[in-house]
GUZATI-946499 format. One record per atom (N, C-alpha, C): residue number from 1; chain; atom name; x, z, y. Coordinates in Angstrom, 2 decimals, decimal comma. Example, Ala and Ser with C-alpha at 12.3 -4.5 7.8 and 13.67 -1.06 7.14 Angstrom:
! GUZATI-946499
[1 A N [13,19 7,80 -5,69]];
[1 A CA [12,30 7,80 -4,50]];
[1 A C [13,20 7,80 -3,30]];
[2 A N [12,85 7,08 -2,25]];
[2 A CA [13,67 7,14 -1,06]];
[2 A C [12,90 7,87 0,03]];
***
This chain:
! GUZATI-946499
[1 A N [119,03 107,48 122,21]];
[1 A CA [118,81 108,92 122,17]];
[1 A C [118,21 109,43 123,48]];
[2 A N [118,80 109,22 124,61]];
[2 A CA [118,26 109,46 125,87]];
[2 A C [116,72 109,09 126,02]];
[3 A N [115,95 107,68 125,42]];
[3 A CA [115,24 107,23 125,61]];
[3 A C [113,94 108,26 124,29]];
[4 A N [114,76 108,55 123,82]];
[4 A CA [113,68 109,54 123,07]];
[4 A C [113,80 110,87 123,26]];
[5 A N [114,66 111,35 123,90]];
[5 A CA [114,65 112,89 125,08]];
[5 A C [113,44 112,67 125,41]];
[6 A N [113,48 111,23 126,67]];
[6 A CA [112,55 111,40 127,88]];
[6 A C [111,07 111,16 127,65]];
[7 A N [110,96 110,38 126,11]];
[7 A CA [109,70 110,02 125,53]];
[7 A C [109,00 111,75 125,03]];
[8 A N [110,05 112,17 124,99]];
[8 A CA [109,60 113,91 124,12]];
[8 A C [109,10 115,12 124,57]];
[9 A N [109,90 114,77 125,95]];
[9 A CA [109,58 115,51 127,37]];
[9 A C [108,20 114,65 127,81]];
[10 A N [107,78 113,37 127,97]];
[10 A CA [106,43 113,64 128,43]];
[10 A C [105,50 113,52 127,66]];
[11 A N [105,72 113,26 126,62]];
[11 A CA [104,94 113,97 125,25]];
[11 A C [104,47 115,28 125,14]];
[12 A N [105,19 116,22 125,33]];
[12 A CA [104,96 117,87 125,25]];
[12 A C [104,20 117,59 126,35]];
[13 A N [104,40 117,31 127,69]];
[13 A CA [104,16 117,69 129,38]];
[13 A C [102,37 117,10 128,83]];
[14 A N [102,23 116,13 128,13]];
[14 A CA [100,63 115,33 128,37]];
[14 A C [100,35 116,22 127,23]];
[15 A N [100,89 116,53 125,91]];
[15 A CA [99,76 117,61 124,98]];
[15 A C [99,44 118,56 126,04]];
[16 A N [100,49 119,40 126,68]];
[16 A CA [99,71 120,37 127,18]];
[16 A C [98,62 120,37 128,01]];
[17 A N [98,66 119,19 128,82]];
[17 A CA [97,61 118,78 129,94]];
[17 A C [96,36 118,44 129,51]];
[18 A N [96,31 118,03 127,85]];
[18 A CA [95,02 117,71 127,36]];
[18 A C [94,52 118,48 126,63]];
[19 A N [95,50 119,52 126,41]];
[19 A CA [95,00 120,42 125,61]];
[19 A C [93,94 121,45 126,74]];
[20 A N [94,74 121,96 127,90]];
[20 A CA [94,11 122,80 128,58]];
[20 A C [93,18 122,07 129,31]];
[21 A N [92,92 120,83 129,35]];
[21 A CA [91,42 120,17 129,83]];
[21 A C [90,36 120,30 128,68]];
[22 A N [90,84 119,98 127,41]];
[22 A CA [89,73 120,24 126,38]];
[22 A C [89,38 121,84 126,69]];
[23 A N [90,18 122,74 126,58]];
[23 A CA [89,88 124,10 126,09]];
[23 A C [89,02 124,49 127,21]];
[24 A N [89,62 123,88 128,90]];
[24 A CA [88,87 124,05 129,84]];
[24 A C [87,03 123,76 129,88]];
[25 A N [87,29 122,86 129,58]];
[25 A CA [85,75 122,41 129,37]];
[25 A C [84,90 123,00 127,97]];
[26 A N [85,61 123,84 127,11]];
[26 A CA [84,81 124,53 126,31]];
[26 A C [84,51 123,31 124,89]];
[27 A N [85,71 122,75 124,65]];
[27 A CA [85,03 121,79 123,46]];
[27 A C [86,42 122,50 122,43]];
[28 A N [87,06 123,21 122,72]];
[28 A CA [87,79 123,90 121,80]];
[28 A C [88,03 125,58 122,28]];
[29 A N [87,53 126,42 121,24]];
[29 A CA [88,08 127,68 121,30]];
[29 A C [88,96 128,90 120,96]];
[30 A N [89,43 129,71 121,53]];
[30 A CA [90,52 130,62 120,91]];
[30 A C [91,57 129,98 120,86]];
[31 A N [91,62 130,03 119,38]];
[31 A CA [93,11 129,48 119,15]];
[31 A C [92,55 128,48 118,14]];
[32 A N [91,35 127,64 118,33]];
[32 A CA [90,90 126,61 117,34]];
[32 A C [91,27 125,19 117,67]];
[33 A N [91,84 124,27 117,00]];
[33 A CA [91,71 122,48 117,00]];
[33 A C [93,39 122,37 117,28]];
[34 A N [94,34 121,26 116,90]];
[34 A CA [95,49 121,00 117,15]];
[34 A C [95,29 119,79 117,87]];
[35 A N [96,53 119,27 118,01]];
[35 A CA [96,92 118,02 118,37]];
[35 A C [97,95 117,72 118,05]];
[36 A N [98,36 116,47 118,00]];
[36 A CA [99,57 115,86 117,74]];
[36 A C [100,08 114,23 118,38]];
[37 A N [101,34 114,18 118,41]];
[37 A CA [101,21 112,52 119,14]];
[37 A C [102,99 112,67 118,11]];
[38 A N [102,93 110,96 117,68]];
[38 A CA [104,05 110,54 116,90]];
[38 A C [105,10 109,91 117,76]];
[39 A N [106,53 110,17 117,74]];
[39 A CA [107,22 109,61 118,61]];
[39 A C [107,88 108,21 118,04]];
[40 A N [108,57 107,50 118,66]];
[40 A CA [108,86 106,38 118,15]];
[40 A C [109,80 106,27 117,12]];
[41 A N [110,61 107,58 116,32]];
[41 A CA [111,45 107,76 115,47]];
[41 A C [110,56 107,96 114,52]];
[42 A N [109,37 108,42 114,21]];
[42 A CA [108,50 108,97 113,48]];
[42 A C [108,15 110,14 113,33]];
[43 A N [108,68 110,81 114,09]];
[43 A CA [108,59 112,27 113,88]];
[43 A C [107,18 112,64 114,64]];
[44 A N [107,24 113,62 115,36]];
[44 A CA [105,56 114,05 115,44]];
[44 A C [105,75 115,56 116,28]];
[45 A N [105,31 115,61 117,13]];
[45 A CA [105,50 117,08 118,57]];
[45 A C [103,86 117,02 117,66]];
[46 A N [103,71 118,44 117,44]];
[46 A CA [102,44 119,09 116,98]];
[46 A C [102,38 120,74 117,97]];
[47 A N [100,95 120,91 118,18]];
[47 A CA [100,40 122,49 119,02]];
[47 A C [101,04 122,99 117,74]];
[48 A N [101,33 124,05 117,72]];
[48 A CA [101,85 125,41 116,89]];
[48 A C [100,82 126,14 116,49]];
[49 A N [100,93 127,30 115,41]];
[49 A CA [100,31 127,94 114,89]];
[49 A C [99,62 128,91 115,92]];
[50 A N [98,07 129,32 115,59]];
[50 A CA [97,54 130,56 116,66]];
[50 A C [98,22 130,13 117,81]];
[51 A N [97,83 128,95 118,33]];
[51 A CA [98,09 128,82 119,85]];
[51 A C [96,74 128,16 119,99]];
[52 A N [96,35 128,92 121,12]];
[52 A CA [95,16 128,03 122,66]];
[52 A C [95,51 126,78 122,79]];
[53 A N [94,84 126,07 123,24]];
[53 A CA [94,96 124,69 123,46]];
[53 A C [94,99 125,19 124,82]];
[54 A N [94,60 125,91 125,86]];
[54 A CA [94,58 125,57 127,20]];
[54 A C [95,70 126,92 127,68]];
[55 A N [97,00 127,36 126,71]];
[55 A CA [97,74 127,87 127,03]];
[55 A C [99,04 127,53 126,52]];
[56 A N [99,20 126,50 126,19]];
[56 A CA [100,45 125,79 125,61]];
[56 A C [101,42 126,19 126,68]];
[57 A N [102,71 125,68 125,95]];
[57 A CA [104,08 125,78 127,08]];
[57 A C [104,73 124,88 125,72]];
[58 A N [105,34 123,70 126,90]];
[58 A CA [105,62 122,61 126,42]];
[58 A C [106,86 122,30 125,38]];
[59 A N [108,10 123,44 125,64]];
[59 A CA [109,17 123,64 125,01]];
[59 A C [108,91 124,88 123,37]];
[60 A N [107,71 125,28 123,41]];
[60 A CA [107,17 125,89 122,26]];
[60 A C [106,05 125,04 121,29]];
[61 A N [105,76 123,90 121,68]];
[61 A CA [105,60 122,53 120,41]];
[61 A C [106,49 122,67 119,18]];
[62 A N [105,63 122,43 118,24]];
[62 A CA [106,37 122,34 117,22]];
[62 A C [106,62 120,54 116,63]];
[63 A N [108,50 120,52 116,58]];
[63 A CA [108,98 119,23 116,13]];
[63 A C [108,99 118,91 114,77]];
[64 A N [108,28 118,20 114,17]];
[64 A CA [108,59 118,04 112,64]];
[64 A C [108,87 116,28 112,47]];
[65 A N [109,68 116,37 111,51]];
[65 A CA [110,06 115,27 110,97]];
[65 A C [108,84 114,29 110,59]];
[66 A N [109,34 112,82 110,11]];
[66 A CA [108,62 112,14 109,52]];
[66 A C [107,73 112,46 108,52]];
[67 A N [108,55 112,98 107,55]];
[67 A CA [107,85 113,61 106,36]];
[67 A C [107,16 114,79 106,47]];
[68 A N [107,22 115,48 107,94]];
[68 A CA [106,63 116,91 107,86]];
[68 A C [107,26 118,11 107,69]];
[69 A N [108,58 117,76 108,21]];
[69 A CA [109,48 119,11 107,68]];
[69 A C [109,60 119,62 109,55]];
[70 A N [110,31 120,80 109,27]];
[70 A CA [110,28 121,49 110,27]];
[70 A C [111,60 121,23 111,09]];
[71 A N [111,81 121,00 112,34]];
[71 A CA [112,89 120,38 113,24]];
[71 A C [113,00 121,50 114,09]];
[72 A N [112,16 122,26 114,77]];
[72 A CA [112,35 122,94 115,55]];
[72 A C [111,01 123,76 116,86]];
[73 A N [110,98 124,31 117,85]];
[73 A CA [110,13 124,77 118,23]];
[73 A C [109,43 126,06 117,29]];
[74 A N [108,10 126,22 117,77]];
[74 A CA [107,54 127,34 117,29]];
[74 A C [106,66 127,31 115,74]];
[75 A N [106,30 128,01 114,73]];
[75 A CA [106,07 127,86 113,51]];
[75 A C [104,70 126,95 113,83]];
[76 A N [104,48 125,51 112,88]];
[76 A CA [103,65 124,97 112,44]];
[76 A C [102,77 125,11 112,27]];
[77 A N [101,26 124,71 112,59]];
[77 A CA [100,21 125,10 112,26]];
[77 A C [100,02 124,54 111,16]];
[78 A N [99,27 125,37 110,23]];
[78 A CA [98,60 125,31 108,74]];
[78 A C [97,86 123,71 108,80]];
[79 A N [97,47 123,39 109,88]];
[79 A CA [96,46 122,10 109,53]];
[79 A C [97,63 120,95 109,99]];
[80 A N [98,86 121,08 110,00]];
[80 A CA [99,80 119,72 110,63]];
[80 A C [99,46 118,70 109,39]];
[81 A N [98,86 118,93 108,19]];
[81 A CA [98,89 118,41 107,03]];
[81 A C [97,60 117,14 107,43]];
[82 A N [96,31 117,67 107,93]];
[82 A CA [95,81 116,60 108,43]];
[82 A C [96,66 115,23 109,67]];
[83 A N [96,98 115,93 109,98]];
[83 A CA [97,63 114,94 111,20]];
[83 A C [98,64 113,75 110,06]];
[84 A N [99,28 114,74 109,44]];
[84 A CA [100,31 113,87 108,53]];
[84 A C [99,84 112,70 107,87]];
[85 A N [99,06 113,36 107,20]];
[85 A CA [98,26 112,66 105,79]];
[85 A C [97,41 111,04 106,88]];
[86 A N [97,17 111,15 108,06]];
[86 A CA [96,39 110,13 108,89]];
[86 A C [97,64 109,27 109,28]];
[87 A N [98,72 109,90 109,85]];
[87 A CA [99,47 108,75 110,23]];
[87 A C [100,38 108,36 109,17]];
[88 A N [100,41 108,73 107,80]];
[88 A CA [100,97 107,88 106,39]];
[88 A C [99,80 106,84 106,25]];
[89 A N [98,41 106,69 106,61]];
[89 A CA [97,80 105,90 106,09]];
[89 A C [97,64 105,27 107,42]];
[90 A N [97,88 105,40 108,10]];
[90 A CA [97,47 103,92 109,88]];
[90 A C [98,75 104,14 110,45]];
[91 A N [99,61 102,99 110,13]];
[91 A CA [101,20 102,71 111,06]];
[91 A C [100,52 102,77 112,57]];
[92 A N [99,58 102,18 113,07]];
[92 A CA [99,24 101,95 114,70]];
[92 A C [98,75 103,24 115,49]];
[93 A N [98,11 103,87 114,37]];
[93 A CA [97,99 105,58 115,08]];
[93 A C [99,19 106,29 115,69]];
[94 A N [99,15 106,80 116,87]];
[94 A CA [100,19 107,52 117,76]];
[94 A C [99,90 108,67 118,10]];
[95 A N [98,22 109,07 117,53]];
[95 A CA [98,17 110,46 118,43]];
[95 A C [96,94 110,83 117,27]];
[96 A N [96,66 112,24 116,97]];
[96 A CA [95,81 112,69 116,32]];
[96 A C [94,82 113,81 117,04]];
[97 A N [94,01 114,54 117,20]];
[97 A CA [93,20 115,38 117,62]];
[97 A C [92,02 115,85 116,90]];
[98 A N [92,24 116,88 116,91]];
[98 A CA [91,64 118,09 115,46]];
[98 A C [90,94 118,86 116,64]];
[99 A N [89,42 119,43 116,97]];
[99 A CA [88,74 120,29 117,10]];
[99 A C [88,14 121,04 116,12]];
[100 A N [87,24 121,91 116,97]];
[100 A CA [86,01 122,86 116,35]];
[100 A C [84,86 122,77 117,06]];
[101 A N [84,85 121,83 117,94]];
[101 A CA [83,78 121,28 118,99]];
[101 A C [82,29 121,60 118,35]];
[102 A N [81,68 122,42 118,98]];
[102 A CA [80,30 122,87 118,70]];
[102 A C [79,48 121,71 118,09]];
[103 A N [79,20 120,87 118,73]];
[103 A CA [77,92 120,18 118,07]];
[103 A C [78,58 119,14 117,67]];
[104 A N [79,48 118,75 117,36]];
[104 A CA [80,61 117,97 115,97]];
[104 A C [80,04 118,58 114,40]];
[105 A N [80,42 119,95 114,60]];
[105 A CA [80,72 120,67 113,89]];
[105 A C [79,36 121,04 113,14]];
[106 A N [77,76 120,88 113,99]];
[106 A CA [76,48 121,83 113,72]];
[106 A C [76,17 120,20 112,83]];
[107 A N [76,86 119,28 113,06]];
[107 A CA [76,18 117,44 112,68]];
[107 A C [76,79 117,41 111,32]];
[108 A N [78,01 118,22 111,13]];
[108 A CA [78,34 118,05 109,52]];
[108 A C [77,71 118,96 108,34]];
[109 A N [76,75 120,16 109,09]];
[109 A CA [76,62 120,65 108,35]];
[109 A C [75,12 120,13 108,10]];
[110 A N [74,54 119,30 108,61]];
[110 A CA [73,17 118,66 108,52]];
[110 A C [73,47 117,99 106,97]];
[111 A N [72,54 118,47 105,92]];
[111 A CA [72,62 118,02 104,55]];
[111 A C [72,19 116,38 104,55]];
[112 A N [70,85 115,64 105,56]];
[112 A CA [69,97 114,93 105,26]];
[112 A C [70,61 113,59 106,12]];
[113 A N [72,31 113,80 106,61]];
[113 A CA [72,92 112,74 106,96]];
[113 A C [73,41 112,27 106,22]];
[114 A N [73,58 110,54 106,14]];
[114 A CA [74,67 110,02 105,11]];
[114 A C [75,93 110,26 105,51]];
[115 A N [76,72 110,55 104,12]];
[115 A CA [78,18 111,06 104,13]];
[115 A C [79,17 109,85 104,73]];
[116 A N [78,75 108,77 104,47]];
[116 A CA [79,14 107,74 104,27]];
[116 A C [79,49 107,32 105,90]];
[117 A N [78,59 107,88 107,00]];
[117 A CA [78,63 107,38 108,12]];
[117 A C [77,66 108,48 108,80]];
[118 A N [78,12 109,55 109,14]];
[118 A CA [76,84 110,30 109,94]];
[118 A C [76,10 109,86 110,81]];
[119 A N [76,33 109,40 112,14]];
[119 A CA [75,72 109,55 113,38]];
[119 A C [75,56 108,10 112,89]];
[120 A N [74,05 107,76 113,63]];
[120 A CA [73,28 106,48 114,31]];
[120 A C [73,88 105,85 115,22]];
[121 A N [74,11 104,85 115,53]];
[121 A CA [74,56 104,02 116,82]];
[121 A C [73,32 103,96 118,13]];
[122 A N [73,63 105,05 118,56]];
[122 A CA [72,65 105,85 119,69]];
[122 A C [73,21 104,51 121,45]];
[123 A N [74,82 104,33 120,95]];
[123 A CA [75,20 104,41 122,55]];
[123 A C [75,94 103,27 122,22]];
[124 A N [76,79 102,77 123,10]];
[124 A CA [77,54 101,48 122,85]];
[124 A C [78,87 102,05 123,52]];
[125 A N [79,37 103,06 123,42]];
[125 A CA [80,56 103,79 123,79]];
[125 A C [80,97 104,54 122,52]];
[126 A N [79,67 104,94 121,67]];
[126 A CA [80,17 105,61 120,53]];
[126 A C [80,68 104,63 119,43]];
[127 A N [79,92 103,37 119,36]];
[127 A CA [80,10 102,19 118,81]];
[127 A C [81,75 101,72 118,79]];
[128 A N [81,80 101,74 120,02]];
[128 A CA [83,11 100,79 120,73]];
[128 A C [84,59 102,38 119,90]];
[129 A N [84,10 103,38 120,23]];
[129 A CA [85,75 103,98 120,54]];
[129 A C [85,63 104,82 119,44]];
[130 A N [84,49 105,38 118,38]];
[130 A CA [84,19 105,51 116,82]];
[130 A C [83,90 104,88 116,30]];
[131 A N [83,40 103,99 116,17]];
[131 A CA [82,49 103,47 115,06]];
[131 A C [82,27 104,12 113,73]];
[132 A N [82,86 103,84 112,87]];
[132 A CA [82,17 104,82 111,21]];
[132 A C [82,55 106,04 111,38]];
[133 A N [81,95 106,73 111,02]];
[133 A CA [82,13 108,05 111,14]];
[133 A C [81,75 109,25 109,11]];
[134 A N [82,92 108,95 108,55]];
[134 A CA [82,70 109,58 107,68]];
[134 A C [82,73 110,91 107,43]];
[135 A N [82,34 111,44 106,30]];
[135 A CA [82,26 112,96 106,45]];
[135 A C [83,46 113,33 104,94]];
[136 A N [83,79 114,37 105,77]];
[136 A CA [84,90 114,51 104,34]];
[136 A C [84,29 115,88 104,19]];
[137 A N [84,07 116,36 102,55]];
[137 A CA [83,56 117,24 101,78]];
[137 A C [84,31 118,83 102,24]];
[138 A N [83,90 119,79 102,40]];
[138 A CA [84,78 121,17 102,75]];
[138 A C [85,72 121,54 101,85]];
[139 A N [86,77 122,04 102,38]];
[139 A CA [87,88 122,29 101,70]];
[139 A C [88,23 123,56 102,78]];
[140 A N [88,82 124,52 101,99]];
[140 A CA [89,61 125,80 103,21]];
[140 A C [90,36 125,28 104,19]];
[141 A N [90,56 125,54 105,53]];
[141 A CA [92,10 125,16 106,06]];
[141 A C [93,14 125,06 105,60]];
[142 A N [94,17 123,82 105,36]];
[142 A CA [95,44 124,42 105,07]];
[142 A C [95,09 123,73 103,54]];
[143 A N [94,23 123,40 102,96]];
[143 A CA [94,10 123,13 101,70]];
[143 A C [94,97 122,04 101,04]];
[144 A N [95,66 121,75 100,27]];
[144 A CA [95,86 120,48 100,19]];
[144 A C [95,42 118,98 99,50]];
[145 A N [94,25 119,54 99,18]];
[145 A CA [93,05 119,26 99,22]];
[145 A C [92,02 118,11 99,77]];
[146 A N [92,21 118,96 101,40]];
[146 A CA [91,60 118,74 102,25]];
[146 A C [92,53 117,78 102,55]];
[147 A N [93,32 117,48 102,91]];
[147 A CA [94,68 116,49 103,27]];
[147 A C [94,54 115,50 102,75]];
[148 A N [94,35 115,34 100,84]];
[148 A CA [94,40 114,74 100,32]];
[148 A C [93,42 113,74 100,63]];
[149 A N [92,15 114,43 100,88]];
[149 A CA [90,30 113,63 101,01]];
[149 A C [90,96 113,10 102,68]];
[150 A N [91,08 113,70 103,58]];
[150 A CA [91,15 113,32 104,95]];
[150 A C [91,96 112,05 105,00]];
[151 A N [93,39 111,41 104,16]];
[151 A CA [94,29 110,88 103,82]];
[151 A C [93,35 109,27 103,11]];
[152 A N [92,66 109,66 102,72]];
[152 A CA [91,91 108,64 101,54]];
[152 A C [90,51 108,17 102,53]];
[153 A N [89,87 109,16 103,70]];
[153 A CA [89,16 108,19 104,44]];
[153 A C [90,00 107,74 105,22]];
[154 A N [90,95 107,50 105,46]];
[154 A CA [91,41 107,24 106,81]];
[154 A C [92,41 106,01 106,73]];
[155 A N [92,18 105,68 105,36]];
[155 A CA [92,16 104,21 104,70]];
[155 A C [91,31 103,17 105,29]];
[156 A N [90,14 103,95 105,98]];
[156 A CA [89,11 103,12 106,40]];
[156 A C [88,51 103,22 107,89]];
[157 A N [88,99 104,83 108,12]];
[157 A CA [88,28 105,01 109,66]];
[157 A C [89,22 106,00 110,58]];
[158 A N [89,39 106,07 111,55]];
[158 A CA [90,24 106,88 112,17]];
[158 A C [89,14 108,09 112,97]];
[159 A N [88,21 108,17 112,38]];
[159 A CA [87,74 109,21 113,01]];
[159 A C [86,68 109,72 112,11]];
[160 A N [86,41 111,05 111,27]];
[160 A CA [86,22 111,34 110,37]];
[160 A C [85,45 112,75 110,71]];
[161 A N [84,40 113,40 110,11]];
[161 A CA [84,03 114,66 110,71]];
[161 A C [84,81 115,57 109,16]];
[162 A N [85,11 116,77 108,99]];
[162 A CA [85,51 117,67 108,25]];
[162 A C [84,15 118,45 108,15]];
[163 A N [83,32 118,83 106,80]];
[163 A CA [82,37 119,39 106,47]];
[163 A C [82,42 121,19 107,07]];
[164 A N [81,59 121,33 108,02]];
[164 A CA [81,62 122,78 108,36]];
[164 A C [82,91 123,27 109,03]];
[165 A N [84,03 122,43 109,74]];
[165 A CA [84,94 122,39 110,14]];
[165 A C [85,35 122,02 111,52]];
[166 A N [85,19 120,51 111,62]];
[166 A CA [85,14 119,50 113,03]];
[166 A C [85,70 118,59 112,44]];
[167 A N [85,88 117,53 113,93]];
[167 A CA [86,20 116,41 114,00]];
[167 A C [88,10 116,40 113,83]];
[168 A N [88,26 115,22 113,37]];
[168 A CA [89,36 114,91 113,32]];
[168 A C [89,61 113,13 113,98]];
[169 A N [90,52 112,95 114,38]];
[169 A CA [90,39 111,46 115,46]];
[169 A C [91,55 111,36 115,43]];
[170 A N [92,02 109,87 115,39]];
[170 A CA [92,90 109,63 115,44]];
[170 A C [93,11 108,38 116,43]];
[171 A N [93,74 108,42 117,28]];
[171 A CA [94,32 107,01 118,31]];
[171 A C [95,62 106,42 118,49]];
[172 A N [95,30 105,08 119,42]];
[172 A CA [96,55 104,33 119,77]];
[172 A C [97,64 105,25 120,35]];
[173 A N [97,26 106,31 121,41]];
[173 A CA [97,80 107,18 122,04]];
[173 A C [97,00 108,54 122,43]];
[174 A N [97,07 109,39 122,72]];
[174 A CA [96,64 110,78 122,97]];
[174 A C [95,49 110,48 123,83]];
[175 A N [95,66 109,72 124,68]];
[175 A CA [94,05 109,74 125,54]];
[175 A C [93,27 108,96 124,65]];
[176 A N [93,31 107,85 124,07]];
[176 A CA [92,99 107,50 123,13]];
[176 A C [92,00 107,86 122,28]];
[177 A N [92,76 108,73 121,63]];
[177 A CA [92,35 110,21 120,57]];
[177 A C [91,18 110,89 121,16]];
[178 A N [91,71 111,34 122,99]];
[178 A CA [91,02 112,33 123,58]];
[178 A C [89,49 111,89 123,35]];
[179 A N [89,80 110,65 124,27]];
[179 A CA [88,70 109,98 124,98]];
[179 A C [87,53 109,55 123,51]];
[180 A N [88,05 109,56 122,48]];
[180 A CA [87,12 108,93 121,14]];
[180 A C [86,92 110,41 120,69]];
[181 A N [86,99 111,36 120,69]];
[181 A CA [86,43 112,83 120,26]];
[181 A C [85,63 113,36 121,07]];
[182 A N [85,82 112,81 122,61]];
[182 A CA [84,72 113,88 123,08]];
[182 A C [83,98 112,63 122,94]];
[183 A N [83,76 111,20 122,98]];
[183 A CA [82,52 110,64 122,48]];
[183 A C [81,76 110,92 121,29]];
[184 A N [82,32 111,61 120,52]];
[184 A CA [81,88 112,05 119,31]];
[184 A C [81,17 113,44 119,46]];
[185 A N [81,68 114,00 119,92]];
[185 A CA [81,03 115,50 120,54]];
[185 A C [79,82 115,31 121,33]];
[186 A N [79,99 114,37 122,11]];
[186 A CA [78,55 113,64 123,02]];
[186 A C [77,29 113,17 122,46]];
[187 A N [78,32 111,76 121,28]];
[187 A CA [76,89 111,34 120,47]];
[187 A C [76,30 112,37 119,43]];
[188 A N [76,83 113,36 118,66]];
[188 A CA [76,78 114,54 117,97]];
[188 A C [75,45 115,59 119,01]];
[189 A N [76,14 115,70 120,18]];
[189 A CA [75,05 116,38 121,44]];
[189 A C [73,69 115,99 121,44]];
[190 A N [73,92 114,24 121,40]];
[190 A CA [72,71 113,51 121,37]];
[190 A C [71,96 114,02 120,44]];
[191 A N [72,66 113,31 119,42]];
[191 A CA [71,55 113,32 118,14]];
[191 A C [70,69 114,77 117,81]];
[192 A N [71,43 116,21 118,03]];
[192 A CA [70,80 117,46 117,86]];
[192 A C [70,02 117,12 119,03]];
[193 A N [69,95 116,91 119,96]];
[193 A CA [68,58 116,44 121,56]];
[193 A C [67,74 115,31 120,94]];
[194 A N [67,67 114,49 120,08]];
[194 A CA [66,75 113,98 120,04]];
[194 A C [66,37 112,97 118,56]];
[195 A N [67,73 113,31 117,79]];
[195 A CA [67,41 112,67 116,20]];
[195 A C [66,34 112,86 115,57]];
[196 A N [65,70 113,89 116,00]];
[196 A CA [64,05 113,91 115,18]];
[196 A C [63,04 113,49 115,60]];
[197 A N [63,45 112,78 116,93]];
[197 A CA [62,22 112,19 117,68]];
[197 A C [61,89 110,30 117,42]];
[198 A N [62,95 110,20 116,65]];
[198 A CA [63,20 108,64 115,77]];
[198 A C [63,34 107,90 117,04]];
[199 A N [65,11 108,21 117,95]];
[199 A CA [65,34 107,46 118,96]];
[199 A C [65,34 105,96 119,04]];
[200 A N [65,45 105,07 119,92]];
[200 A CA [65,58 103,89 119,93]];
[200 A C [67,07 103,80 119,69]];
[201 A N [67,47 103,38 118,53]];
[201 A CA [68,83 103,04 118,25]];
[201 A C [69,42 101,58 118,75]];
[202 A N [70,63 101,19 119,04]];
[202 A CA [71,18 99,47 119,05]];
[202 A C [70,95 99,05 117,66]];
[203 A N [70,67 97,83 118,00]];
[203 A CA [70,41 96,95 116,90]];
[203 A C [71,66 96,77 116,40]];
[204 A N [71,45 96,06 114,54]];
[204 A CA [72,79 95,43 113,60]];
[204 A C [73,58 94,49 114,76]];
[205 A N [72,63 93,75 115,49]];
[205 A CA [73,42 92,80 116,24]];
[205 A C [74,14 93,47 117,74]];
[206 A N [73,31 94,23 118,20]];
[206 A CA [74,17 95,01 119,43]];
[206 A C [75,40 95,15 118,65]];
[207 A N [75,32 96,13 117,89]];
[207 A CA [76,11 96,99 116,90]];
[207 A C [78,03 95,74 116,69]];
[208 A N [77,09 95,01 116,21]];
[208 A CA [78,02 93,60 115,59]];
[208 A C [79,01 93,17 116,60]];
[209 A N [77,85 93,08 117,90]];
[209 A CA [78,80 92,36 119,32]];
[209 A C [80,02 93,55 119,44]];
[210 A N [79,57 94,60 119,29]];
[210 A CA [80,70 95,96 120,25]];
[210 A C [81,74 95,81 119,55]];
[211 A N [81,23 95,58 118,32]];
[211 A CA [82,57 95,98 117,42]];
[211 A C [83,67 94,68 117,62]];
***
């Protein structure tokens, strides 16, 4: 019990620290994108409803159970359902991260990408810490729906764009998570800078080695 106090306490202490570096740097706004990290009981410290990412306070996390029920802290955000639905389908996932990251977000709504895998293998960082990158179809926030589709790619990829929405990522641990979303926000950057100019992409075999 002690040993999952102290796991819980720096759990809250690092959401907040990554939250207010994302929000700092402008890749999440208002009160847009969650986070979450799973503790070793199964349960799950999630950002709360209409909260900033770069104004958290660590004892106002919301605690929910394995299954998603409510333990304690401040009311739940409407989207804890993505986070859920990802770590029922990947036991090794520990941390989830949900934006609204600008040019994530302008790459899903591009009709003339495959759904199947948006972005090109531009970089060998996007390769290594995304690789597939599927697109899941729009659904409202909160949908269950949307849970359901997010739940069913994630059978296959831990990092997924939401149609007209953002990214959703999932990692070993919270930096993890971090560090593979803003590569996604980057190669996403790229591709609006220069996808129409028919970049020099890595080859099947670059591609092959990273992975």
């Amino acid at each position: 019990m002690t040993a999952l106090i102290s796991q819980q306490t720096r759990v809250r202490d690092e959401i907040c620290l990554v939250g207010k570096s994302l929000f700092d740097r402008g890749l999440t706004a208002g009160s847009s994108g969650n986070l979450s990290v799973r503790l070793d009981d199964g349960s799950l410290i999630v950002t709360p409803t209409n909260a900033c990412l770069g104004e958290l306070v660590p004892e106002q996390l919301t605690h929910l159970d394995e299954a998603g029920g409510f333990i304690s802290g401040s009311a739940p955000t409407k989207e804890a359902g993505l986070h859920h639905c990802i770590y029922c389908q990947q036991g090794s996932a520990k941390a989830v991260v949900h934006l609204h990251s600008t040019h994530s977000v302008a790459v899903s709504m591009l009709p003339e990408l495959p759904p199947d895998d948006l972005l090109p293998p531009l970089t060998a960082y996007y390769i290594m810490r995304v690789g597939r990158l599927p697109l899941v179809p729009y659904f409202p926030p909160g949908d269950p729906a949307l849970f359901a589709a997010v739940g069913e790619q994630a059978k296959t990829a831990h990092a997924m764009l939401l149609s007209n929405h953002g990214p959703v990522v999932a990692g070993k641990s919270l930096r993890d998570a971090q560090y593979a979303t803003e590569e996604l926000e980057e190669t996403a950057k790229l591709y609006l800078l220069v996808g129409h100019r028919n970049p020099r992409q890595l080859t099947p075999e670059q591609v092959a080695h990273l992975r």
